[in-house]
Backbone of each chain as nested JSON, in Angstrom:
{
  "chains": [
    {"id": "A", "residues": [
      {"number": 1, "name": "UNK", "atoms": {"N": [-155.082, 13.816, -219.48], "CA": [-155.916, 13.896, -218.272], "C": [-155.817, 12.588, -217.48]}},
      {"number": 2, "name": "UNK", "atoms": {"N": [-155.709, 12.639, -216.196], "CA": [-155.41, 11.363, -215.326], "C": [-157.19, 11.196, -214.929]}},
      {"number": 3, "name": "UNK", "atoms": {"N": [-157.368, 10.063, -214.846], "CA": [-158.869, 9.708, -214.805], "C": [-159.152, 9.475, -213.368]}},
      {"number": 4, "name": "UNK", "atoms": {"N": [-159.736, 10.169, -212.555], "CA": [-160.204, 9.83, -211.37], "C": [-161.583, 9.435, -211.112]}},
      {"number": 5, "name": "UNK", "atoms": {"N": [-162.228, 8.391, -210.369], "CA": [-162.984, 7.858, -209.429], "C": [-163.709, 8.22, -208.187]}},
      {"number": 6, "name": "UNK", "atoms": {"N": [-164.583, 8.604, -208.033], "CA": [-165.052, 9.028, -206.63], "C": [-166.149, 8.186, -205.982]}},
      {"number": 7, "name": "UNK", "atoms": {"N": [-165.986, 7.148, -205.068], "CA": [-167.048, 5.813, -204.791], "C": [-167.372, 6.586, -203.772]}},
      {"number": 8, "name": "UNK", "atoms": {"N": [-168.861, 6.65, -203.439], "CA": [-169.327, 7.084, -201.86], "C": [-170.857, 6.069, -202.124]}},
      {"number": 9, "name": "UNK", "atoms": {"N": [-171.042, 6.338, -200.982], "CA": [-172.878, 5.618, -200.428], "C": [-173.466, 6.66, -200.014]}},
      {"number": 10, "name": "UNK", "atoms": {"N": [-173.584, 7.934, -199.782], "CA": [-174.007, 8.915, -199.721], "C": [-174.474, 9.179, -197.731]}},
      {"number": 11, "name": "UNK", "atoms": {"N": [-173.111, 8.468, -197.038], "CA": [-173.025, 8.84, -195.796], "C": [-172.48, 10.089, -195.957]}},
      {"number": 12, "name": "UNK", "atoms": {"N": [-173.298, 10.614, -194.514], "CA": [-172.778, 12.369, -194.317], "C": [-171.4, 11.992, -194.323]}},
      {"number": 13, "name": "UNK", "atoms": {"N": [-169.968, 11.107, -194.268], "CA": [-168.654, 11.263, -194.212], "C": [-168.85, 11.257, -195.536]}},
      {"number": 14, "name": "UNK", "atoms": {"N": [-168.955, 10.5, -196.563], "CA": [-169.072, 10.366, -197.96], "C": [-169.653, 12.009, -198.148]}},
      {"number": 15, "name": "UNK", "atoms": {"N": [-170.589, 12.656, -197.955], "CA": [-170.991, 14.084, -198.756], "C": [-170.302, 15.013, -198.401]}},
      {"number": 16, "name": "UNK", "atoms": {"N": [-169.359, 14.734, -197.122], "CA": [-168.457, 15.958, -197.172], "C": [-166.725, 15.843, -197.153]}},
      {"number": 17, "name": "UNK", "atoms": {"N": [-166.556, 14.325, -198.103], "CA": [-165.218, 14.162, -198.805], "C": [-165.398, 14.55, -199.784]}},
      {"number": 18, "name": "UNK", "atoms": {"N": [-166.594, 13.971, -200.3], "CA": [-167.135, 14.483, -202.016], "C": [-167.339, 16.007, -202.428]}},
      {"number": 19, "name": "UNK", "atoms": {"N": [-167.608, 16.886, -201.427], "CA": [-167.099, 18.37, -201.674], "C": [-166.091, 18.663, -201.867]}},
      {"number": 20, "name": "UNK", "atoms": {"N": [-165.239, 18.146, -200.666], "CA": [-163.781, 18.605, -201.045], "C": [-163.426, 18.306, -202.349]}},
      {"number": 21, "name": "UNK", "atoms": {"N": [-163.417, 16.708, -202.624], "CA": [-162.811, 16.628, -203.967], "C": [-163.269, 17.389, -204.977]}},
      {"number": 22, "name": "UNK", "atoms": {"N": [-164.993, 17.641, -205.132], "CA": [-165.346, 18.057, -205.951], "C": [-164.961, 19.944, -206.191]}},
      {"number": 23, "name": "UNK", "atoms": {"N": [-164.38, 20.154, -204.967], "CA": [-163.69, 21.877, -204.941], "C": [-162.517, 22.025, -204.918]}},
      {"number": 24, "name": "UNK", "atoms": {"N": [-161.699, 20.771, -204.457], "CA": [-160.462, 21.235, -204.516], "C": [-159.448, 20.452, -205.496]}},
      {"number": 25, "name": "UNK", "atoms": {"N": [-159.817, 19.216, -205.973], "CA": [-159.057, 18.699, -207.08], "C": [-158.844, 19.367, -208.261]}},
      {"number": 26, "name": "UNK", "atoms": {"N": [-158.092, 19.508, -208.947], "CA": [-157.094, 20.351, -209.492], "C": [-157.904, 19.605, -211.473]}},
      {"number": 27, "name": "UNK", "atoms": {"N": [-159.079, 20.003, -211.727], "CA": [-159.898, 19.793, -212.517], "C": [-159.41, 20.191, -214.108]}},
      {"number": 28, "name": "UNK", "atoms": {"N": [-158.039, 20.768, -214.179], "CA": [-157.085, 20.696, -215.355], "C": [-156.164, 19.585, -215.474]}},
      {"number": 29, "name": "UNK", "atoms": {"N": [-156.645, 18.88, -214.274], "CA": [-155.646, 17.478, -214.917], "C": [-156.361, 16.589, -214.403]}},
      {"number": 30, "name": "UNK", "atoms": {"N": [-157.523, 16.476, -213.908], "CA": [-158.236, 15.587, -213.566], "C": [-159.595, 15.365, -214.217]}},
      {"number": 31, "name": "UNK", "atoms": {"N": [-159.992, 13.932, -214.769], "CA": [-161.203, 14.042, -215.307], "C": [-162.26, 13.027, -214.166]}},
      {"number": 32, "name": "UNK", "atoms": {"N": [-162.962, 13.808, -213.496], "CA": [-163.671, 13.37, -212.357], "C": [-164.897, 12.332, -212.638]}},
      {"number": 33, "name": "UNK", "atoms": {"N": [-165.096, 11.347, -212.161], "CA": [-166.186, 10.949, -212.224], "C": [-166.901, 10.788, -210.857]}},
      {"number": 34, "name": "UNK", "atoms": {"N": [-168.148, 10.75, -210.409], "CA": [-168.855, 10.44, -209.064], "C": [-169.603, 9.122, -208.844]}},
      {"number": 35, "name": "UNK", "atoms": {"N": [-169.41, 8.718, -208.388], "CA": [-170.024, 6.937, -208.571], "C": [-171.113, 7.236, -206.935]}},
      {"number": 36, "name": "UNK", "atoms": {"N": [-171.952, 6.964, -206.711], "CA": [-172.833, 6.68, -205.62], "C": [-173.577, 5.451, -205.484]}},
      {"number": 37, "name": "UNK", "atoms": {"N": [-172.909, 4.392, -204.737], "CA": [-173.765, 3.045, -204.705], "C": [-175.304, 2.679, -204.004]}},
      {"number": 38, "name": "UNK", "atoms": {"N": [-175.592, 3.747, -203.499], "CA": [-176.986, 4.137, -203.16], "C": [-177.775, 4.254, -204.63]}},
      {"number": 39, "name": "UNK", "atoms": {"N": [-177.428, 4.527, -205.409], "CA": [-178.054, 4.631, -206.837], "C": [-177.565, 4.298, -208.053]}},
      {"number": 40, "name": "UNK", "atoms": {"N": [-176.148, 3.145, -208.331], "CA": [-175.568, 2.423, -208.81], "C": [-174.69, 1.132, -207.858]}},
      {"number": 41, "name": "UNK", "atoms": {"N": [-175.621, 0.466, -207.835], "CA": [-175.216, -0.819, -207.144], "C": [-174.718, -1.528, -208.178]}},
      {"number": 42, "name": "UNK", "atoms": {"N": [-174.665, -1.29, -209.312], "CA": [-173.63, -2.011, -210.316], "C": [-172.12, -2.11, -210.624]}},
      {"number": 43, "name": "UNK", "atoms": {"N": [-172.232, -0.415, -210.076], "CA": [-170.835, -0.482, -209.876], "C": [-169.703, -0.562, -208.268]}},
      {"number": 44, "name": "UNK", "atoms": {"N": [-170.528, -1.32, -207.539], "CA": [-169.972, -2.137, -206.845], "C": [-168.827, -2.847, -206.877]}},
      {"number": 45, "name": "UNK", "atoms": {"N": [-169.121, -4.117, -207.915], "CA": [-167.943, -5.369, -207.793], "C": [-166.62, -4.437, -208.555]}},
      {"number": 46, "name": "UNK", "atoms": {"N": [-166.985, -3.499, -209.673], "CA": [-165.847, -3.025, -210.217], "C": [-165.038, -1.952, -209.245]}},
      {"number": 47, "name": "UNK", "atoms": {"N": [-165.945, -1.624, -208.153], "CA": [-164.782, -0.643, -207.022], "C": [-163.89, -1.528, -206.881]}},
      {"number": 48, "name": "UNK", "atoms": {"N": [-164.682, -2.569, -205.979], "CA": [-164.093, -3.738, -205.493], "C": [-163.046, -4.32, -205.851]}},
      {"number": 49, "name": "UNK", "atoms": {"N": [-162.792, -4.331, -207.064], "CA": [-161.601, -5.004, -208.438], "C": [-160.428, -4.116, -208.057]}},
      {"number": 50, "name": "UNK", "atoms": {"N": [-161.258, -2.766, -208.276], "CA": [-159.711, -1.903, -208.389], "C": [-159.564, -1.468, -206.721]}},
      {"number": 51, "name": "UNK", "atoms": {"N": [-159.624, -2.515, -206.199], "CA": [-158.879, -2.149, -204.387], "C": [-159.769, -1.226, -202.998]}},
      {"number": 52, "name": "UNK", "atoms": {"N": [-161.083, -0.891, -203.609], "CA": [-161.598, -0.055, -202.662], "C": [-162.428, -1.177, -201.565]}},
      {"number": 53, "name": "UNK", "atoms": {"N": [-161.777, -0.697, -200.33], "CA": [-162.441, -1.432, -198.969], "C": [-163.514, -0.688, -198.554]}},
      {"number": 54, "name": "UNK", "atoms": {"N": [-163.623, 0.459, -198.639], "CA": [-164.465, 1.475, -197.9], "C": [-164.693, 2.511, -198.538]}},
      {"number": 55, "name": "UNK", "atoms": {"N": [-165.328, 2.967, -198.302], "CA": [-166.45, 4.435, -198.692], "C": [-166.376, 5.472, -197.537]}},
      {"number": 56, "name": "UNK", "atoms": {"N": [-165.951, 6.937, -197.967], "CA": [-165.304, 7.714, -199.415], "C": [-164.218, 7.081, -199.895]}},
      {"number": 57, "name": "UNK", "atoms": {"N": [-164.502, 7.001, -201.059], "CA": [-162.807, 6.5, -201.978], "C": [-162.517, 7.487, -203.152]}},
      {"number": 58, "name": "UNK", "atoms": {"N": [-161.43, 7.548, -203.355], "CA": [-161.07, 8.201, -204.461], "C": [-160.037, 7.199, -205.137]}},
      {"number": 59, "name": "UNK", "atoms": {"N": [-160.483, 6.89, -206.402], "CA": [-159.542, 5.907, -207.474], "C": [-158.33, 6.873, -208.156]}},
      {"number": 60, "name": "UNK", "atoms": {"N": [-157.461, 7.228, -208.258], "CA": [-157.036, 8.197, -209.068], "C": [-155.608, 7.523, -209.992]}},
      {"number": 61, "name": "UNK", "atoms": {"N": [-155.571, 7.592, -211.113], "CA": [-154.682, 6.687, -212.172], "C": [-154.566, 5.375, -211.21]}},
      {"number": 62, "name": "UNK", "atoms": {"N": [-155.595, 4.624, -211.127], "CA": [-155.288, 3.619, -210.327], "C": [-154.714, 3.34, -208.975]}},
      {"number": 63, "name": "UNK", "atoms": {"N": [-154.673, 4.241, -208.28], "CA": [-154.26, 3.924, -206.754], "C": [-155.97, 4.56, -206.253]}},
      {"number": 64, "name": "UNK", "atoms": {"N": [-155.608, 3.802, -205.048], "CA": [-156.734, 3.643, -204.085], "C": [-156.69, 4.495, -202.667]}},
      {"number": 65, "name": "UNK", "atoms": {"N": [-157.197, 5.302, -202.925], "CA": [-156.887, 6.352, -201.6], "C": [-158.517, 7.033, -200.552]}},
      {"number": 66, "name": "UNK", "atoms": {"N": [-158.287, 6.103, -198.861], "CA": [-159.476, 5.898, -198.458], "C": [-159.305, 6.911, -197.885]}},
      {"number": 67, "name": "UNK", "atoms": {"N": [-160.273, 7.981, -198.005], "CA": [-160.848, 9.128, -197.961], "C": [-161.284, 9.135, -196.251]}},
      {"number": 68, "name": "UNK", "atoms": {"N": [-160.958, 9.112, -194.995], "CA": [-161.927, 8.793, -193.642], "C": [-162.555, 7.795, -193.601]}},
      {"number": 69, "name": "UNK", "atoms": {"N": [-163.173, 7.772, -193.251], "CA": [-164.091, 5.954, -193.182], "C": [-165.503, 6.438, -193.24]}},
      {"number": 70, "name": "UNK", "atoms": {"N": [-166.819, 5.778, -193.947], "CA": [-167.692, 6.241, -194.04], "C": [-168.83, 4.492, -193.567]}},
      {"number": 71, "name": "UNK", "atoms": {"N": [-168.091, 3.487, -194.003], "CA": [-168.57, 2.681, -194.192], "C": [-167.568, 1.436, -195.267]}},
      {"number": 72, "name": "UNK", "atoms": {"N": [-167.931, 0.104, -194.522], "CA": [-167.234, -0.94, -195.202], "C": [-167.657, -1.503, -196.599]}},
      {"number": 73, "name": "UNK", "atoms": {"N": [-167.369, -1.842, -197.51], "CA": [-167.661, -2.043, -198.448], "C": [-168.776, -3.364, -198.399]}},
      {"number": 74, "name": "UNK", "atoms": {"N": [-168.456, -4.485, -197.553], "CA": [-168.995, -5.312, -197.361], "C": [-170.633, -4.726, -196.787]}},
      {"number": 75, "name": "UNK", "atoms": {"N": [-170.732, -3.994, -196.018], "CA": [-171.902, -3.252, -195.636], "C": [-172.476, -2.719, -196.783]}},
      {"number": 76, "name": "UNK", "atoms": {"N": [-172.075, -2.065, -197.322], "CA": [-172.37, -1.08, -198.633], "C": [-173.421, -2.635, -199.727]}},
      {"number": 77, "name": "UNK", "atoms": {"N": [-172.419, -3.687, -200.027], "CA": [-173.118, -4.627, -200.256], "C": [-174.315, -4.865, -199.903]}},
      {"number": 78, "name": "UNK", "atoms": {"N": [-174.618, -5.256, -198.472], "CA": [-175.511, -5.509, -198.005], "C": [-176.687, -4.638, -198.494]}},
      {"number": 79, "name": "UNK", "atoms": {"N": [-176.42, -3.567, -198.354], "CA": [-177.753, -2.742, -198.742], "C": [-177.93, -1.73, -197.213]}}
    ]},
    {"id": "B", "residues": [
      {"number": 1, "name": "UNK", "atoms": {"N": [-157.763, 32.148, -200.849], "CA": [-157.396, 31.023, -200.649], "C": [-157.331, 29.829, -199.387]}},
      {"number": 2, "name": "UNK", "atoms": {"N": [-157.811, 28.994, -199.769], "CA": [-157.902, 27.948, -198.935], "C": [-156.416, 27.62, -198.177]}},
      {"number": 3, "name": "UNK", "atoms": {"N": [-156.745, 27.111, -196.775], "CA": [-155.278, 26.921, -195.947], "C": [-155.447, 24.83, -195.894]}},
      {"number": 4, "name": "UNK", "atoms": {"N": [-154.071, 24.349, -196.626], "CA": [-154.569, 23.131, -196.465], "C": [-152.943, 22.75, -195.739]}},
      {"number": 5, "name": "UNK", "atoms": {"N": [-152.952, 21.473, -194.898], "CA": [-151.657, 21.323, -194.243], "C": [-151.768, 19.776, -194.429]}},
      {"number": 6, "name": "UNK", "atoms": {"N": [-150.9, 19.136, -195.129], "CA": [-150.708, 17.701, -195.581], "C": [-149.27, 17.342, -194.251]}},
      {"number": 7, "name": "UNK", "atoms": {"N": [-150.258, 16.083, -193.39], "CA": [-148.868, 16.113, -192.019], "C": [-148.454, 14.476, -192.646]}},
      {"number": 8, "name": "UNK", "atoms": {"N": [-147.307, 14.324, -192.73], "CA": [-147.199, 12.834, -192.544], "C": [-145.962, 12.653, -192.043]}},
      {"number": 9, "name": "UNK", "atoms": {"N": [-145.407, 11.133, -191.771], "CA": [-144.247, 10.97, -191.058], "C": [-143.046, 10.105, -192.252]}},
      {"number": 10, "name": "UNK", "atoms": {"N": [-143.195, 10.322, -193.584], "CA": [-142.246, 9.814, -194.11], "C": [-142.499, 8.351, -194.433]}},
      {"number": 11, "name": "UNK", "atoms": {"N": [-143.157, 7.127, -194.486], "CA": [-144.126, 5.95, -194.494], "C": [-143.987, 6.053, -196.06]}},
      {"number": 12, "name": "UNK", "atoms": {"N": [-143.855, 4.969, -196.405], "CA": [-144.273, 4.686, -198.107], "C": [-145.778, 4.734, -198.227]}},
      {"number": 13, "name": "UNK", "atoms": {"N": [-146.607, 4.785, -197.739], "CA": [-148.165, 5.247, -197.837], "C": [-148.397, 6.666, -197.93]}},
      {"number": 14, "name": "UNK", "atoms": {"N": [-147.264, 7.219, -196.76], "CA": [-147.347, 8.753, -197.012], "C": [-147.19, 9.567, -197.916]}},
      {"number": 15, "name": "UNK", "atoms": {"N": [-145.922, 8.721, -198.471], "CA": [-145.369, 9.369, -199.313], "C": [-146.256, 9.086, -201.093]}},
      {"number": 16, "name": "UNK", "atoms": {"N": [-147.035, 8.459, -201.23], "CA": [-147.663, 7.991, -201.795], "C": [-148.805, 8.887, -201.467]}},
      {"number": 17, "name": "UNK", "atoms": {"N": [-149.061, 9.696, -200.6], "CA": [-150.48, 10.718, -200.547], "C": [-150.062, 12.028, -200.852]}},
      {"number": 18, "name": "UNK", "atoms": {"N": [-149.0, 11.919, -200.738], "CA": [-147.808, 13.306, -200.853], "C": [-147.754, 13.535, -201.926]}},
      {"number": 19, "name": "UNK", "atoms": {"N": [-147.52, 12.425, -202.891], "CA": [-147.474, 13.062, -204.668], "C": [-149.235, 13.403, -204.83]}},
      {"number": 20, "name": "UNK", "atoms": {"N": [-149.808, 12.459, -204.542], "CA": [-151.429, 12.653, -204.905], "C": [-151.502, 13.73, -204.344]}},
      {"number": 21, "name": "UNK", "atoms": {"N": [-151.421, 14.566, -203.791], "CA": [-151.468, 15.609, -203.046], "C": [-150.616, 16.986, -203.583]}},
      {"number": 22, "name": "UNK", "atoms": {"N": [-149.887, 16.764, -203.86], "CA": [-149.022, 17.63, -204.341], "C": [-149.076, 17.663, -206.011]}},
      {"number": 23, "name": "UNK", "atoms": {"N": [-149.712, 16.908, -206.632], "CA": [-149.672, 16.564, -208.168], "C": [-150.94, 17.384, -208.618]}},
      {"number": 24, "name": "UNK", "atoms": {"N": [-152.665, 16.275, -207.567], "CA": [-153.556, 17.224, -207.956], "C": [-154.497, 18.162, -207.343]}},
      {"number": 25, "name": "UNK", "atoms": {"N": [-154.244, 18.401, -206.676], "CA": [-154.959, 19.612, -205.518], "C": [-154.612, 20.267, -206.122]}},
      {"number": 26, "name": "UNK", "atoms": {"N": [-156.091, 21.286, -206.247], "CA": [-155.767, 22.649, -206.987], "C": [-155.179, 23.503, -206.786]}},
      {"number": 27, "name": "UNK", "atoms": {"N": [-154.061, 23.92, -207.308], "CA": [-152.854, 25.084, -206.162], "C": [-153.451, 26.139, -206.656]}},
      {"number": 28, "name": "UNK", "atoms": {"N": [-154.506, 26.487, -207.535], "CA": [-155.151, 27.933, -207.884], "C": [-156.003, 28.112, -206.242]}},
      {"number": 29, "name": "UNK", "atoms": {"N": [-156.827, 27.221, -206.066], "CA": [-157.449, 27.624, -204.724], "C": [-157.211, 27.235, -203.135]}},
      {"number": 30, "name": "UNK", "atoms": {"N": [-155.7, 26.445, -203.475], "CA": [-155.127, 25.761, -202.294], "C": [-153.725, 26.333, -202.126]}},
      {"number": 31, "name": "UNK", "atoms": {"N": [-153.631, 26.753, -201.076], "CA": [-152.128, 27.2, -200.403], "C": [-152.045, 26.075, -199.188]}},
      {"number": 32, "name": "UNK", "atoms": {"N": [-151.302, 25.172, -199.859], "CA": [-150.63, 23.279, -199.283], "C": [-149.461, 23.875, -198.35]}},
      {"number": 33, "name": "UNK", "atoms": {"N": [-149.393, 23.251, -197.193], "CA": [-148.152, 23.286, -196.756], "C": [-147.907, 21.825, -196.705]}},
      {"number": 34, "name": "UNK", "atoms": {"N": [-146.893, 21.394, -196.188], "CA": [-146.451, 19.675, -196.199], "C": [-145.88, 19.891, -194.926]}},
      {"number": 35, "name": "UNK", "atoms": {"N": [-145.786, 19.123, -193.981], "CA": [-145.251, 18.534, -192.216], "C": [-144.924, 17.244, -192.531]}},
      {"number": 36, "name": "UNK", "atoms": {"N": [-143.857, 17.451, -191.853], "CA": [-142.987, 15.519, -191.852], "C": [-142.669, 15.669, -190.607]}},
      {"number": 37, "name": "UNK", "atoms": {"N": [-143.609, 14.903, -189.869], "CA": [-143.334, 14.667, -188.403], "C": [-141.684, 14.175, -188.116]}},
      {"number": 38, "name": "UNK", "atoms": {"N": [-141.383, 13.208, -189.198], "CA": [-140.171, 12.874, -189.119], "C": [-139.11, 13.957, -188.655]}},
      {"number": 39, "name": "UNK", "atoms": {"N": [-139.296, 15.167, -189.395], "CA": [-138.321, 16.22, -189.157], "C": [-138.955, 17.712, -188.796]}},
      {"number": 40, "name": "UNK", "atoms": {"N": [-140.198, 17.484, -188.216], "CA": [-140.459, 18.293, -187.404], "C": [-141.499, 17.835, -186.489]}},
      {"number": 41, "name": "UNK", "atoms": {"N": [-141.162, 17.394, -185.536], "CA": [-141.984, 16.82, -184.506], "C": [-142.75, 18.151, -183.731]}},
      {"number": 42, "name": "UNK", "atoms": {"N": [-142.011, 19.661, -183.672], "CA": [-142.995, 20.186, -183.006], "C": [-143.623, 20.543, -183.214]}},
      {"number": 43, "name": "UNK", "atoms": {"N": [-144.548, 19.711, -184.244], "CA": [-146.064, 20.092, -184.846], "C": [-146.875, 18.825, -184.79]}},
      {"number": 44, "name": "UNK", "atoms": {"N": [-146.724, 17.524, -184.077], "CA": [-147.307, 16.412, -183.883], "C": [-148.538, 17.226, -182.64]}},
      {"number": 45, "name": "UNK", "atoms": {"N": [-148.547, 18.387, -182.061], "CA": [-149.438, 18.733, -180.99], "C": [-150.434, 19.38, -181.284]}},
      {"number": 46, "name": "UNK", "atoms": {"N": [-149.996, 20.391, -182.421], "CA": [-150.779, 21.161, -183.562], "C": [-152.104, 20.035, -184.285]}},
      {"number": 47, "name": "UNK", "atoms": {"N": [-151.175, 19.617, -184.966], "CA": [-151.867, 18.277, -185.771], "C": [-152.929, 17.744, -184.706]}},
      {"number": 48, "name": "UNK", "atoms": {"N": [-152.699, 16.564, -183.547], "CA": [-153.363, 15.881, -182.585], "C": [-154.87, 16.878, -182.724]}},
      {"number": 49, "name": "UNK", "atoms": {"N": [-153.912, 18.929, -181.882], "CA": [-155.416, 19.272, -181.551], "C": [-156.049, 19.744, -182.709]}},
      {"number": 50, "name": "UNK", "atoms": {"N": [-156.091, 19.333, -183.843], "CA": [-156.676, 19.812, -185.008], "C": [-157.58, 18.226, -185.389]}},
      {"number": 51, "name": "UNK", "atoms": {"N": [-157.219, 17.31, -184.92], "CA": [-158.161, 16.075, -184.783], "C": [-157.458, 15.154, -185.989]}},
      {"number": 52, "name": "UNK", "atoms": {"N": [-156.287, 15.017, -186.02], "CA": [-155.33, 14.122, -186.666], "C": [-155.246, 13.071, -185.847]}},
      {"number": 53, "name": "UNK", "atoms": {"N": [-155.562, 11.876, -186.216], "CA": [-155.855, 10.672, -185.502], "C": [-154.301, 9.511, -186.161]}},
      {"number": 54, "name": "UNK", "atoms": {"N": [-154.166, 9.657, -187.139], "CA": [-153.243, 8.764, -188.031], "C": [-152.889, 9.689, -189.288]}},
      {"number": 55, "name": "UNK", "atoms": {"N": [-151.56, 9.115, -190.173], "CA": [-151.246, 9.906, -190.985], "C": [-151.104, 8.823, -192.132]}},
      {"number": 56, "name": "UNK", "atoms": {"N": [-150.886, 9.176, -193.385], "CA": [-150.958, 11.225, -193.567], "C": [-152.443, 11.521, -193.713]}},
      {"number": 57, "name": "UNK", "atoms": {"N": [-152.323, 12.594, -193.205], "CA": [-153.726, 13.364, -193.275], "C": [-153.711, 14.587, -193.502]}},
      {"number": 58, "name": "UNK", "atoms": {"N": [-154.548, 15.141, -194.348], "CA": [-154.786, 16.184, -195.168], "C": [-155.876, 17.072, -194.239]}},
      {"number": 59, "name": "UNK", "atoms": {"N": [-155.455, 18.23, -193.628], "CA": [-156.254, 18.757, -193.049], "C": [-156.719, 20.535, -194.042]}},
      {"number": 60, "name": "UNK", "atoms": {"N": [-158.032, 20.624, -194.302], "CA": [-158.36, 21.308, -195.553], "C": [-159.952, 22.187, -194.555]}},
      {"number": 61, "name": "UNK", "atoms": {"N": [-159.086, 23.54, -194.727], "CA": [-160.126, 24.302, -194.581], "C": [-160.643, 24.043, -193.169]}},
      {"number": 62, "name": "UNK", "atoms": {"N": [-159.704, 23.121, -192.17], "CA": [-160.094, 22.91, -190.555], "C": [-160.489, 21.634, -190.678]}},
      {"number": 63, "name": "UNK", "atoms": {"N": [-160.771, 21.132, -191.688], "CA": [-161.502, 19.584, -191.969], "C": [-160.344, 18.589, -191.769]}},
      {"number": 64, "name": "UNK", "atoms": {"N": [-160.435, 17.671, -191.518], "CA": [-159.269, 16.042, -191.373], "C": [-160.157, 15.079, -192.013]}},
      {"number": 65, "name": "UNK", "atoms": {"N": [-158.811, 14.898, -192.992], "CA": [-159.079, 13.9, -194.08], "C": [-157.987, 12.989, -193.685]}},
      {"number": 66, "name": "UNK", "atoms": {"N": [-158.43, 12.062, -192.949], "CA": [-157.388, 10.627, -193.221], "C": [-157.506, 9.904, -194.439]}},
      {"number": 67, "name": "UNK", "atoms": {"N": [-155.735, 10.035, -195.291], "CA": [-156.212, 9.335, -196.659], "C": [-155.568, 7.93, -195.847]}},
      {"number": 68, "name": "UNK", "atoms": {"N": [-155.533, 6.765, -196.513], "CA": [-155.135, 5.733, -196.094], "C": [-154.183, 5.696, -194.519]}},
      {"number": 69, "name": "UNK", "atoms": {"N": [-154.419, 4.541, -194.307], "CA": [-153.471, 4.625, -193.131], "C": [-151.599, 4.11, -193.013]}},
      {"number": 70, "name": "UNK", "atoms": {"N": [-150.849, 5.101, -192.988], "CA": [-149.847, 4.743, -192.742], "C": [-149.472, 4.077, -190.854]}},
      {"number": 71, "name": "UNK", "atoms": {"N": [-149.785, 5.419, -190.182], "CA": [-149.166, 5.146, -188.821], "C": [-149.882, 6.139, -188.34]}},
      {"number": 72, "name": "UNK", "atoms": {"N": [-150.727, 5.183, -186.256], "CA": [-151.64, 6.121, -186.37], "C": [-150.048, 7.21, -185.422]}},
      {"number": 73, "name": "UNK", "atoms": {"N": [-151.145, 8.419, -185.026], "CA": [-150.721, 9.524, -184.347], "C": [-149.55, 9.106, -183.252]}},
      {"number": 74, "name": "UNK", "atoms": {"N": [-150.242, 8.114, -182.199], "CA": [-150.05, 7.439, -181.446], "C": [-148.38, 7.075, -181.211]}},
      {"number": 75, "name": "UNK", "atoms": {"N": [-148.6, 6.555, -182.577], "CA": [-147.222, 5.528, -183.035], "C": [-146.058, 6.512, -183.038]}},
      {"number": 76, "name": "UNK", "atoms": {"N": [-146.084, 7.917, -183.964], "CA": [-145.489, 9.045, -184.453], "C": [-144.957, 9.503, -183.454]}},
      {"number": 77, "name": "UNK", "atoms": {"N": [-145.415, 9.44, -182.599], "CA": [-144.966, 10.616, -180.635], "C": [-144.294, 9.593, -180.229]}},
      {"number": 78, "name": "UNK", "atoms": {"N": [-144.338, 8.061, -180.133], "CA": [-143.172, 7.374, -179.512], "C": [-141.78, 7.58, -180.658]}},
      {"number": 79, "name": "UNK", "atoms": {"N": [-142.265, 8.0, -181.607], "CA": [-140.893, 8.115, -182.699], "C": [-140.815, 6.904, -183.203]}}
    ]}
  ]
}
């Protein structure tokens, strides 16, 4: 199983990338996780590590793929 | 089944959304087509009025998903 990532802040662009992925990723080879920094601000600095600028993101075997733009990461920080 | 149309212009970013794309999107509920502006430009008008701003972009179910940015739209029509 290839391990995928899903970072959002729970902007309306973020809740309706996060459908798609969550309906159309191919869930026999993908093991999904959902990260929301609105309610895990911990996992912040570790998006950050593995390359995510912005929110929707999807991490997938390690590449970084920005989903539309929802918001900057640096913002997301802020609060 | 879902109608999804992955447009890009050939870009090592693209091509890099192209396997993610083609690897895990669910082909049980996705019928993918792929566009390479490169070698078919007369669908850069299609794309535009479907709200393709930059590529590659994954347009799913009428929705536009810009995954990362290779080259915007813009760039693609001067060739």
């Amino acid at each position: 199983m290839t391990r995928a990532i899903f970072y959002h802040a729970g902007c309306p662009v973020c809740t309706d990338a996060e459908q798609m992925v969550l309906n159309y990723l191919d869930r026999s080879k993908v093991e999904l996780e959902i990260v929301n920094f609105a309610t895990d601000r911990s996992r912040i600095a570790e998006a950050e590590h593995l390359g995510v600028k912005s929110v929707p993101a999807l991490v997938l075997d390690g590449t970084v793929y920005h989903i539309n733009f929802g918001a900057g990461l640096d913002d997301v920080k802020k609060g």
